[in-house]
VEXDREN-2710 file (C-alpha; in Angstrom, 1 decimal):
% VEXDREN-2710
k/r/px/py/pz
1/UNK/45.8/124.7/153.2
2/UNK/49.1/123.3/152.5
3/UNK/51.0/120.9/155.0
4/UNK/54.6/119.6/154.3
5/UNK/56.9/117.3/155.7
6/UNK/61.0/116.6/155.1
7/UNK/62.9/113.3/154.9
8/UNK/60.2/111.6/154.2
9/UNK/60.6/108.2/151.5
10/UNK/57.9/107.4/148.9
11/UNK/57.6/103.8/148.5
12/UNK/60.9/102.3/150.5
13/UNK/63.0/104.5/148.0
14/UNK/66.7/105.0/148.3
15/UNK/66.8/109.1/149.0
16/UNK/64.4/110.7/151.4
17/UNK/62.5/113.8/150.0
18/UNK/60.0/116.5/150.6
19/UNK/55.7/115.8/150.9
20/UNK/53.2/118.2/150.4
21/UNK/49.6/118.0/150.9
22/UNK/47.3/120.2/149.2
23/UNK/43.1/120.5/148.3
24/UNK/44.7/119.6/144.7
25/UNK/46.3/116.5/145.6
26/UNK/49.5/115.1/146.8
27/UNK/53.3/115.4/145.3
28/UNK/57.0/114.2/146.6
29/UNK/59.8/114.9/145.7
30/UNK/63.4/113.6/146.5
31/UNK/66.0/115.8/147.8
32/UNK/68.8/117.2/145.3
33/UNK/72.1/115.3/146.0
34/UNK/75.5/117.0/145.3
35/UNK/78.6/115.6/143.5
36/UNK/81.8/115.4/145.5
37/UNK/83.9/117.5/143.2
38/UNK/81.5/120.4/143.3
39/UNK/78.3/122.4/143.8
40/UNK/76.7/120.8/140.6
41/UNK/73.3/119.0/142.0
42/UNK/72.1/115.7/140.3
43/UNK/68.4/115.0/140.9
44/UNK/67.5/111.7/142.0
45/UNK/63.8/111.0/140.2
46/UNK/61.1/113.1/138.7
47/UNK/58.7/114.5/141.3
48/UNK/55.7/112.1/141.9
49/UNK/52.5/113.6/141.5
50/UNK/48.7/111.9/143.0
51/UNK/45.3/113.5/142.2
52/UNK/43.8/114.5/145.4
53/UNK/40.6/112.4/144.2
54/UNK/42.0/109.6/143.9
55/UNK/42.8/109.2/148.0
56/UNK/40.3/106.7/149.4
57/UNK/42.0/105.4/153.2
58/UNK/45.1/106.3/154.4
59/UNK/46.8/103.9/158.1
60/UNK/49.2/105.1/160.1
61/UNK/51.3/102.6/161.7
62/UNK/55.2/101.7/162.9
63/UNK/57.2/101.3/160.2
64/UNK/61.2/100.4/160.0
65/UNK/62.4/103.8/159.6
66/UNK/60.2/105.9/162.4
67/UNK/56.1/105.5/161.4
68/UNK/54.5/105.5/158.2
69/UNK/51.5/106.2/156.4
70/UNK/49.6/103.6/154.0
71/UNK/47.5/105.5/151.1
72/UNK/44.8/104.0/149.8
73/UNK/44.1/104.8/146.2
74/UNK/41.5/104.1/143.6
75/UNK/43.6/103.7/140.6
76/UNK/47.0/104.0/141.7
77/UNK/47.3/100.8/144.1
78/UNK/49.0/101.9/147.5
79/UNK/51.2/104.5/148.7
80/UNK/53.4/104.1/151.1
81/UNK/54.9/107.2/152.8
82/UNK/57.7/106.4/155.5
83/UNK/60.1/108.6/158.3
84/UNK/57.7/110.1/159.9
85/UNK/58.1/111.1/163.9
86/UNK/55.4/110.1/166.6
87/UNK/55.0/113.9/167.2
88/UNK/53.5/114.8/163.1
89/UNK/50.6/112.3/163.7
90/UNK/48.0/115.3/164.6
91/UNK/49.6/117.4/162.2
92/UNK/49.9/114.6/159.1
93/UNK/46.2/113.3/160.5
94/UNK/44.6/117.2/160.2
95/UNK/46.4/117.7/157.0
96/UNK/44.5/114.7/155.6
97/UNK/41.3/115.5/157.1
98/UNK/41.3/119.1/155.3
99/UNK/42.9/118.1/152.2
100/UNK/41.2/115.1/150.6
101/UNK/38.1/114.5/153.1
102/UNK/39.8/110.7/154.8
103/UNK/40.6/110.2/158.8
104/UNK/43.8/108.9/159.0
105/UNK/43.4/105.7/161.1
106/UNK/45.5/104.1/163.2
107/UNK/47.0/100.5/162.9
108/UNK/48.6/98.4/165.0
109/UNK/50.2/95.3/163.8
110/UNK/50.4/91.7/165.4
111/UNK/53.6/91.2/167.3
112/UNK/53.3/87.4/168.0
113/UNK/55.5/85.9/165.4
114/UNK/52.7/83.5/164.0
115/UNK/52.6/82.3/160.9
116/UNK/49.6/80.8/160.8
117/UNK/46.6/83.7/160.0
118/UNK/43.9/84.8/157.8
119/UNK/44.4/86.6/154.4
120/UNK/41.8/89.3/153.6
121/UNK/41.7/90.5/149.5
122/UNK/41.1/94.6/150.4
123/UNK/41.0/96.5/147.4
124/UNK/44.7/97.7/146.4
125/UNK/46.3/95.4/149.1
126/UNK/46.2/92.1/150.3
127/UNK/46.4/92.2/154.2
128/UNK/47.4/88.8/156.6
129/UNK/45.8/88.6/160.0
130/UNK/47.2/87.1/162.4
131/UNK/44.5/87.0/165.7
132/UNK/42.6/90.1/164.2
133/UNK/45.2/92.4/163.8
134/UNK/47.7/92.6/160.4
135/UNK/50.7/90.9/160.3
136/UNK/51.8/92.6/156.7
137/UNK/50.5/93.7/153.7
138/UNK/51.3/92.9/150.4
139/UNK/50.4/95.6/147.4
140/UNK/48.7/94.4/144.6
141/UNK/50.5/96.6/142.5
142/UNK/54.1/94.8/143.5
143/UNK/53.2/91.5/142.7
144/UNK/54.7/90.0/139.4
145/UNK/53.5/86.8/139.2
146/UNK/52.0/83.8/141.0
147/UNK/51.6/80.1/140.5
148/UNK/50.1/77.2/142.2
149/UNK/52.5/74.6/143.5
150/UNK/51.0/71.2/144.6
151/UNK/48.2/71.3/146.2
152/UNK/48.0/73.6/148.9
153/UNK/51.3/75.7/148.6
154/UNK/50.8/79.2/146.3
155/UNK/53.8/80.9/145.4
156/UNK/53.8/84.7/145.2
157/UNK/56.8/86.6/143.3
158/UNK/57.4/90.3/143.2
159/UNK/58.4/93.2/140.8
160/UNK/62.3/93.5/140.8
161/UNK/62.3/96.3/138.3
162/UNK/60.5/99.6/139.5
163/UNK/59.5/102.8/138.3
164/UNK/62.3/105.2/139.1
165/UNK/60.7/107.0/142.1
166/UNK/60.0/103.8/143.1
167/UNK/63.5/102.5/143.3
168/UNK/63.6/100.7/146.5
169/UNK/67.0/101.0/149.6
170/UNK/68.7/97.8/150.4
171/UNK/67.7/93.9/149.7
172/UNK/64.1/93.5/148.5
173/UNK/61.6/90.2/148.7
174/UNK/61.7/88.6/145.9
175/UNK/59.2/85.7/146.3
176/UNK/56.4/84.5/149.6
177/UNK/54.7/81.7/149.9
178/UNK/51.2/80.7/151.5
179/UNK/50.3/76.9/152.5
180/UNK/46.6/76.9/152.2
181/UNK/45.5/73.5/153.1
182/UNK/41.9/72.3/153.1
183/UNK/39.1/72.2/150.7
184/UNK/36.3/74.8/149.7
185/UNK/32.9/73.9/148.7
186/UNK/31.4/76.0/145.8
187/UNK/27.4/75.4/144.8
188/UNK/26.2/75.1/141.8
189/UNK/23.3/76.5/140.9
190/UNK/21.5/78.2/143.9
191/UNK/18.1/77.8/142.4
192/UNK/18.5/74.0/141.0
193/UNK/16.4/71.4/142.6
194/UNK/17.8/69.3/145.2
195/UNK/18.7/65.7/144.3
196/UNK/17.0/62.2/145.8
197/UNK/19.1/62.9/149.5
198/UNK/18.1/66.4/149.6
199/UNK/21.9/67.8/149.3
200/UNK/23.1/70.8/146.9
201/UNK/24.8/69.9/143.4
202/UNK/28.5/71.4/145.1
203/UNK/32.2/70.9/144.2
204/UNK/35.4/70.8/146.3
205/UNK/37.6/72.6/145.2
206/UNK/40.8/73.2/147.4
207/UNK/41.2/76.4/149.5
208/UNK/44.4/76.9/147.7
209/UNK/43.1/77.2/144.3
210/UNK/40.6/79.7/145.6
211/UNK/43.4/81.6/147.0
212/UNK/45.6/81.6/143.7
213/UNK/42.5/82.6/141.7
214/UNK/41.6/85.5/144.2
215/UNK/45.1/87.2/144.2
216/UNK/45.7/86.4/140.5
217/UNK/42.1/88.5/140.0
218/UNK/43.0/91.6/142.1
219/UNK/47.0/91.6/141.2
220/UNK/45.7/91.8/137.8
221/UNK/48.7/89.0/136.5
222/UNK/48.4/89.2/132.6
223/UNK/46.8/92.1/130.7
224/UNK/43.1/91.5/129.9
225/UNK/43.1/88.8/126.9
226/UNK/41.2/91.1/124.9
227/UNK/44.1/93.9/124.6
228/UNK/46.5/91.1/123.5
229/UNK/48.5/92.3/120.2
230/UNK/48.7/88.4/119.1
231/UNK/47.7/85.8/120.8
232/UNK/49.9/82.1/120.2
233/UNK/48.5/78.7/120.9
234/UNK/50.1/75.4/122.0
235/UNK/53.5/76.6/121.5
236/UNK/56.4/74.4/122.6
237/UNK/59.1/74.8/125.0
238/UNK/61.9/72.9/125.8
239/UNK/62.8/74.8/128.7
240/UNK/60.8/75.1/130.9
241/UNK/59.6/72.1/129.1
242/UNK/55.9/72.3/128.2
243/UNK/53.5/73.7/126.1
244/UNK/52.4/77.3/126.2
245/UNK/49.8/79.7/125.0
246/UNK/51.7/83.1/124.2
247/UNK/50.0/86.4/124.9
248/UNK/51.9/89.6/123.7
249/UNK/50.9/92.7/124.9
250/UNK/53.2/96.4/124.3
251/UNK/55.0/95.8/127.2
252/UNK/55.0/92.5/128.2
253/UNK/53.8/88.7/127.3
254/UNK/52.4/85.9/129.2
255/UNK/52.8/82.6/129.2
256/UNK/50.0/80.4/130.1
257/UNK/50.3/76.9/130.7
258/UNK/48.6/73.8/132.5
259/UNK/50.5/74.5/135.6
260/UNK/52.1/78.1/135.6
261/UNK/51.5/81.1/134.4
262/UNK/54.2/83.5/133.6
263/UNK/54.6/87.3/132.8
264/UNK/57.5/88.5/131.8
265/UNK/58.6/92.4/130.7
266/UNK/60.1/93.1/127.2
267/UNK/63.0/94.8/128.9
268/UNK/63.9/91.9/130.5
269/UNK/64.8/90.0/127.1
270/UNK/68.6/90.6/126.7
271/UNK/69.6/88.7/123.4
272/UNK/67.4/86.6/120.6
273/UNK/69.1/83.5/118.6
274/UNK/67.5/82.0/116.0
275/UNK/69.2/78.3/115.3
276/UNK/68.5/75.7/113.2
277/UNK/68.5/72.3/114.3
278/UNK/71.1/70.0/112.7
279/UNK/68.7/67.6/112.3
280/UNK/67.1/69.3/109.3
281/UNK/64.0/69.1/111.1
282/UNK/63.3/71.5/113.4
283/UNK/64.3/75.7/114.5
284/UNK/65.2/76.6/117.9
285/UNK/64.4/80.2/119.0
286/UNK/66.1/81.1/122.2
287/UNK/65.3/84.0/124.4
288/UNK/67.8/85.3/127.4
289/UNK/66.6/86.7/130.1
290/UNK/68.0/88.8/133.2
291/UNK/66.6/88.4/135.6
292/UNK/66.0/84.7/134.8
293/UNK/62.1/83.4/135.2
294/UNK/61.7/81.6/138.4
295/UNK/59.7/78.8/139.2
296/UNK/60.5/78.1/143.1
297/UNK/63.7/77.3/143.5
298/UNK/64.9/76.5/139.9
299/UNK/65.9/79.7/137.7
300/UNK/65.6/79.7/134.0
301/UNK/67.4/82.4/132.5
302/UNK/67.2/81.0/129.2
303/UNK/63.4/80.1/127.5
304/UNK/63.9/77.8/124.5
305/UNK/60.7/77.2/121.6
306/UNK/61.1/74.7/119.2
307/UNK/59.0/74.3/115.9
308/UNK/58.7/71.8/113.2
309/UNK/60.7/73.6/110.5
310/UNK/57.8/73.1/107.9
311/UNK/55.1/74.3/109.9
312/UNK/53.8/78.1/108.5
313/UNK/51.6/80.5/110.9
314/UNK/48.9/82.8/109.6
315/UNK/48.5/85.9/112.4
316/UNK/47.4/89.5/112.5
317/UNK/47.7/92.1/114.8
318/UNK/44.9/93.2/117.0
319/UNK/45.9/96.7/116.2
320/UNK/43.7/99.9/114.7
321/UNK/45.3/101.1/111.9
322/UNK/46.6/104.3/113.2
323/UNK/47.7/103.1/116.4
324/UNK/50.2/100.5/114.0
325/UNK/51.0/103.8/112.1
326/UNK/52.2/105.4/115.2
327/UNK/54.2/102.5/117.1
328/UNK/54.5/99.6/115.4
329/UNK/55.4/100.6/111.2
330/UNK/59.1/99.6/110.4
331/UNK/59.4/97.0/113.7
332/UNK/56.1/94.3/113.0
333/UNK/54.0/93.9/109.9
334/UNK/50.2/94.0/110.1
335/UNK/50.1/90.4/109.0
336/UNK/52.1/87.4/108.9
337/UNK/51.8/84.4/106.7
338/UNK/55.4/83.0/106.9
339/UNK/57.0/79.8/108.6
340/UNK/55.7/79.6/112.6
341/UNK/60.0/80.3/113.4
342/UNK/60.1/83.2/111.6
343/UNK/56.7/84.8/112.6
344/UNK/57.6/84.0/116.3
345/UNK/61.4/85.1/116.0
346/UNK/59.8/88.6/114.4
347/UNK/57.3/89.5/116.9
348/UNK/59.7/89.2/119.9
349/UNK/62.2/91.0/117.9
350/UNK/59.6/94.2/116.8
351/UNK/58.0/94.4/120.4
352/UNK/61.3/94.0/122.9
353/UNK/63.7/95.9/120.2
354/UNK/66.2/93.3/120.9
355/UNK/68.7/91.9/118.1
356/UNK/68.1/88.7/116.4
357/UNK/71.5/86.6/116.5
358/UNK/71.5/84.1/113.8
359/UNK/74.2/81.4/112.4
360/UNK/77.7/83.4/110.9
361/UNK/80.8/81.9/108.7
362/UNK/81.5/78.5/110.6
363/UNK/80.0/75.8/108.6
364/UNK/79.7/71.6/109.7
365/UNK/81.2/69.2/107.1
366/UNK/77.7/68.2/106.6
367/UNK/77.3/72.1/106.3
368/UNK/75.1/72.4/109.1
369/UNK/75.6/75.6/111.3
370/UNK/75.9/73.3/114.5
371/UNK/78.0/70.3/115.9
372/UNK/76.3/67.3/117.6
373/UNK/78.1/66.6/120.9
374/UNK/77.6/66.1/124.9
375/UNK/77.7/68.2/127.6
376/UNK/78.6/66.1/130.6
377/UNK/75.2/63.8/130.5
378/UNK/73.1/65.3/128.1
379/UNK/73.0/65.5/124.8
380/UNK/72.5/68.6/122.1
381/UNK/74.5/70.7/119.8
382/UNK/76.9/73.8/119.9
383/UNK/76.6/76.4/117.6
384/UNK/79.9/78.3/117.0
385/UNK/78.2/81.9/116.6
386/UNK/80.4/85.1/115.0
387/UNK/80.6/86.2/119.0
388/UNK/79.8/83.5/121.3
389/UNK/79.4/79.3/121.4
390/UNK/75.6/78.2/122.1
391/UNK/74.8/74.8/123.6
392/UNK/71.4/74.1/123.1
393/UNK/68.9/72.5/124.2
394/UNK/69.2/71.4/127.8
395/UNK/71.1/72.9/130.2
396/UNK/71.4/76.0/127.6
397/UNK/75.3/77.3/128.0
398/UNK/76.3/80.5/126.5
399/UNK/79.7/81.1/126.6
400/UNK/80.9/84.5/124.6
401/UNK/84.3/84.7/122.9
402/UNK/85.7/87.6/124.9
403/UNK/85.3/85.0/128.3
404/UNK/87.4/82.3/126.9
405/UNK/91.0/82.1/128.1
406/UNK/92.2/79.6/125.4
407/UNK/90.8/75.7/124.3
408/UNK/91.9/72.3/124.1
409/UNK/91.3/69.5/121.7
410/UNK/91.3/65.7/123.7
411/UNK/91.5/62.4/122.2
412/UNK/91.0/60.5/125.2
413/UNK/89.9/56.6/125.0
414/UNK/90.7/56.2/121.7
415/UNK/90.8/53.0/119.3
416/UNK/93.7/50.7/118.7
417/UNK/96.7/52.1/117.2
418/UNK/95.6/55.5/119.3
419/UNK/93.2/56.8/116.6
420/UNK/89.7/57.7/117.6
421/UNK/86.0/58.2/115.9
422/UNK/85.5/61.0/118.4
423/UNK/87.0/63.9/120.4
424/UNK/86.3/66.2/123.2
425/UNK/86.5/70.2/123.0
426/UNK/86.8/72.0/126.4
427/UNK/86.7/75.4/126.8
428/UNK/88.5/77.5/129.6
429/UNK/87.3/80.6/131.1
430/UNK/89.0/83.9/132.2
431/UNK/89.2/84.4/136.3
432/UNK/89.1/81.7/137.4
433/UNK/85.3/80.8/135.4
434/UNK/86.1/77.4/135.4
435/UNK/85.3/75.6/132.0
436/UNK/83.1/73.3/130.1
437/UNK/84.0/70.2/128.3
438/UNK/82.2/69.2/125.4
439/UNK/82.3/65.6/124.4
440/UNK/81.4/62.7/121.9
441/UNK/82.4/65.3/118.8
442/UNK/82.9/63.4/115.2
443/UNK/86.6/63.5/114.3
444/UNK/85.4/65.1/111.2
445/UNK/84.4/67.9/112.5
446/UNK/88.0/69.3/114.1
447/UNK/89.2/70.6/111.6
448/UNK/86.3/72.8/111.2
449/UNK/86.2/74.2/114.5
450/UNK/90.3/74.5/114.4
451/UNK/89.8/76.8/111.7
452/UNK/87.2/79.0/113.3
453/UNK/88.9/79.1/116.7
454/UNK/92.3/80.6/114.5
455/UNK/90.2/83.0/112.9
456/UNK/88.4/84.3/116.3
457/UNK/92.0/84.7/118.0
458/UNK/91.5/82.1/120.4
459/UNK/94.7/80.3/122.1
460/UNK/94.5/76.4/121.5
461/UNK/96.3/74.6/124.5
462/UNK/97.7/71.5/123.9
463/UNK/96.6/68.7/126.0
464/UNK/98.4/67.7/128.7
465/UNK/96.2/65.2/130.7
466/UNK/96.3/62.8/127.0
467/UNK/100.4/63.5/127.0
468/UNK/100.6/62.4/130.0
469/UNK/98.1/59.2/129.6
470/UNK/100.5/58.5/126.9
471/UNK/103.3/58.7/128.8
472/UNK/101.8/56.1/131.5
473/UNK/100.5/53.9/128.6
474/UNK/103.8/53.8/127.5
475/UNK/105.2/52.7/130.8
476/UNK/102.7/50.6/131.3
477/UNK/103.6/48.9/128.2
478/UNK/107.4/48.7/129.0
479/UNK/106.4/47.1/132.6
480/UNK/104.3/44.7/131.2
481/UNK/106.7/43.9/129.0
482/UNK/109.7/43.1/131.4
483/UNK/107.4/41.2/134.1
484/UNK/107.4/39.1/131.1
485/UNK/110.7/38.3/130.3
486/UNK/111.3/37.8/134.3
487/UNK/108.4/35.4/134.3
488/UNK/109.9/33.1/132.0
489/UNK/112.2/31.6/134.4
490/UNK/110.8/30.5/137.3
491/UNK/113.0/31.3/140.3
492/UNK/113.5/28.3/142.7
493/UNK/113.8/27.5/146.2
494/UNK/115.8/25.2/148.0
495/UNK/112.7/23.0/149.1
496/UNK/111.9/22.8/145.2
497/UNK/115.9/21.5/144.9
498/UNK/114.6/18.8/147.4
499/UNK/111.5/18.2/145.4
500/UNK/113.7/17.5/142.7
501/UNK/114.2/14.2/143.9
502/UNK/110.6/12.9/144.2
503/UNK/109.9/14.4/140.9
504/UNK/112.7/11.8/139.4
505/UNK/111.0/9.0/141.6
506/UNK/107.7/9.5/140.4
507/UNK/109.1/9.2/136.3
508/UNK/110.4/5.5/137.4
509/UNK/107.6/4.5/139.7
510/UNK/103.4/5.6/139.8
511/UNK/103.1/3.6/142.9
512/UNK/104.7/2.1/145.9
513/UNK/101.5/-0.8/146.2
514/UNK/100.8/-2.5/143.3
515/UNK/96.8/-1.9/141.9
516/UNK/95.0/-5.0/140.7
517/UNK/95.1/-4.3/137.0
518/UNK/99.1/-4.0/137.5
519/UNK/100.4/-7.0/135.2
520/UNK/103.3/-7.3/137.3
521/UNK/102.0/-7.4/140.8
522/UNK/102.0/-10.5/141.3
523/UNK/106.0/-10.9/140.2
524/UNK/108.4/-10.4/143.1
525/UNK/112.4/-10.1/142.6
526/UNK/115.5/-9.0/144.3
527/UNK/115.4/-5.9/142.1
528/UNK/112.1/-5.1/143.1
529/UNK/113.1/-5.2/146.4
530/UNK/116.3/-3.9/146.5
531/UNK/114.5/-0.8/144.3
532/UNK/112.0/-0.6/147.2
533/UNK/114.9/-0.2/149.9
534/UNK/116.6/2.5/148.2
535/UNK/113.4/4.4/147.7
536/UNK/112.3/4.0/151.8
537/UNK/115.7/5.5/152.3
538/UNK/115.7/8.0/150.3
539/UNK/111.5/9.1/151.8
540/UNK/113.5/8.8/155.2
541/UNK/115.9/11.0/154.5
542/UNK/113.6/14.0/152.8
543/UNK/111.1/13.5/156.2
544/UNK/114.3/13.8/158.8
545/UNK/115.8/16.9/156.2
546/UNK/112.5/18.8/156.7
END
């Protein structure tokens, strides 16, 4: 018996389409849509196809567009089916019922707005209670990754990218997180003997840990270990800065560190560069991403690996022989015994098909491929690359050629006489991108650059913040320099004019009473006094002038 329903969407999809139910199984399709211009019809996705044995439960509940109905499946995680009307539940629920043998149950959610529930591991889904009824459930098969942040927060991130019938309407959510707080005790050894106080040998472990490790178990994070192509240990990243155990598997790796773990698609990899450090001691392999890898709030669309230049790796692929034949001959080798750069740059390049981007034509005058500068407060290097400048290592900047608007060569702060040991290169974007100033650059090393900005086509501005500095230096200079000739005569006031007099007084005379160690105060003559008068006239006549 065969039971169909229309404008039905499979999994939150974009286009509604058409389900049928039948003993075989269970297919949908999406409905044809037309081009403006004409009767030509475009179809929106392949038909989706499920085995009629592999439905286990299916919930019907309220949904956002009219109700919908939850499949449980054994293999296939959960289906969701959405725009049904109130009046197809007895239809949909005998449909089931005579199809694939399951009662289609009904579900109703909590409506209390709490936050605060219970989360219950079911076998495809993971389902939050909230006073015995769901709140919402969260497919196993949509999460992407999860880590454990602090103690008692878990952080849950979802699949952006989707299968093409699964390409989902409007925003998505991207990332949940669960505060767990608390502690779980876990026995050790049911059967050992108890200790002197008669307690069980137990540990605490905190309820969030056991809640990471539970959903990290059914979500299935990370392939099984075993089915790894090549496993890497200890590996070392700059950013996110730690080290990391490298998993690669056909579609994806892992990262696995102390803290985080990490799983991230091939197809996300946009471009590969290959660098080596300019201090002759180390290679820098950086891989860009889209989207970025998220831990919380802080996005990392750039991964950067560093290795000791010297340092060789011996691997082989944990591949049969035929099955290398068949997918891997002409992109990996079946065993590497090369430097750990080269091995690493290799693998990420056979398995995500992406193009290595190594060093061009520009060389340093100490004919290294980069330039040591400073990018605001950090330090690190820029690599002028045949379509794009690189500033690695921290905060990695890439700025392709066909952005910049032109560039501008600044000699700001320099020595006496105006020369300077260094020089800052800033780069200005098109619309409006604003730009970024690299600073701290040896002088020795413009005219290397000049000549491989000429030869890319790109417009060098001159600088008009150091003109006008010089400008202002220069007046500067010139005011400085007639304060100066001003300050060499000292302009005078009428009471100085008055002061005049005293100043005259005080060459003939130190003091109006004689000291003790004065030879002459013990002489007295008709000079002396007549001196004395004319200086207590003179006082009298400054103290009545002022």
């Amino acid at each position: 018996m065969t039971t169909q329903f229309d404008n039905i969407y499979l999994n939150q999809s974009r286009l509604p389409g058409r389900v049928r139910m039948a003993p075989s199984g269970l297919g949908w399709k999406a409905h044809e849509v037309k081009n403006r211009g004409g009767s030509s019809a475009a179809k929106a996705s392949e038909p989706f196809l499920l085995s009629g044995d592999e439905v286990q439960a299916t919930f019907w509940s309220r949904g956002a567009r009219g109700y919908e109905v939850r499949i449980l499946t054994k293999n296939q995680g959960v289906l969701q089916l959405d725009g049904f009307d109130q009046e197809e539940f007895n239809q949909l629920k005998t449909g089931l019922r005579n199809n694939f043998n399951v009662t289609l149950e009904t579900r109703e959610h909590s409506l209390r707005g709490w936050n605060w529930g219970k989360a219950d591991f079911g076998r495809g889904e993971m389902t939050f209670n909230v006073a015995g009824k769901p709140a919402f459930e969260l497919a196993y098969s949509d999460v992407s990754n999860s880590n454990l942040v602090g103690k008692t927060e878990v952080a849950v991130e979802f699949n952006l990218q989707q299968p093409r019938e699964r390409v989902k309407a409007g925003d998505e959510l991207v990332e949940v997180r669960f505060y767990v707080p608390g502690t779980v005790t876990k026995n050790e050894g049911e059967d050992d003997n108890e200790d002197e106080n008669g307690a069980e040998d137990a540990e605490q472990t905190s309820a969030a840990q056991v809640f990471y490790e539970s959903l990290k178990e059914k979500a299935d994070i990370g392939d099984v270990a075993g089915e790894a192509i090549v496993s890497l240990s200890d590996i070392l990243f700059l950013t996110p800065r730690g080290r990391y155990d490298i998993d690669m598997y056909p579609t994806s790796f892992r990262l696995r560190g102390k803290t985080y773990d990490y799983k991230i698609q091939y197809q996300n990899i946009q471009q590969l560069f290959l660098l080596p450090k300019p201090d002759e001691i180390h290679n820098i392999l950086v891989i860009q991403l889209d989207p970025p890898l998220r831990q919380g709030q802080t996005r990392y669309p750039f991964l950067v690996i560093q290795f000791l230049k010297d340092d060789e790796l011996e691997v082989e692929l944990n591949v049969a022989d035929s099955e290398f034949e068949e997918k891997y001959a002409g992109k990996l080798k079946k065993k590497y015994d090369e430097a750990t750069h080269e091995v690493v740059g290799n693998l990420f390049r056979g398995l995500s098909g992406r193009k290595m981007i190594v060093p061009g034509s520009f060389t340093s005058v100490h004919a290294q491929a980069g330039v040591s500068c400073s990018l605001k407060a950090s330090e690190g290097y820029i690599f002028p690359l045949e379509t794009c400048f690189m500033f690695v290592p921290k905060p990695t900047v890439y700025i392709p050629l066909s952005e910049i608007k032109y560039v501008t060569f600044s000699r700001l702060g320099g020595g006496s006489g105006g020369s300077s040991r260094t020089f800052d290169l800033t780069i200005t974007l098109l619309n409006n991108g604003g730009e970024h100033q690299f600073s701290n650059i040896d002088r020795e090393e413009q005219v290397a650059l000049e000549g491989y900005i000429k030869t890319k086509g790109i417009r060098i501005e001159d600088d008009k913040a150091e003109q006008q500095q010089q400008l202002l230096n220069a007046a500067l200079v010139a005011d400085s320099d007639s304060d100066g000739d001003v300050d060499m005569i000292p302009r005078r006031s009428d009471d100085d004019e008055d002061e005049s007099v005293d100043e005259d007084f005080q060459a003939d005379s130190e003091s109006d009473v004689p000291e003790e160690y004065d030879s002459n105060h013990e002489s007295s003559g008709s000079e002396d006094e007549d001196a004395s008068d004319e200086e207590e006239d003179l006082r009298s006549k400054k103290k009545s002038k002022k």
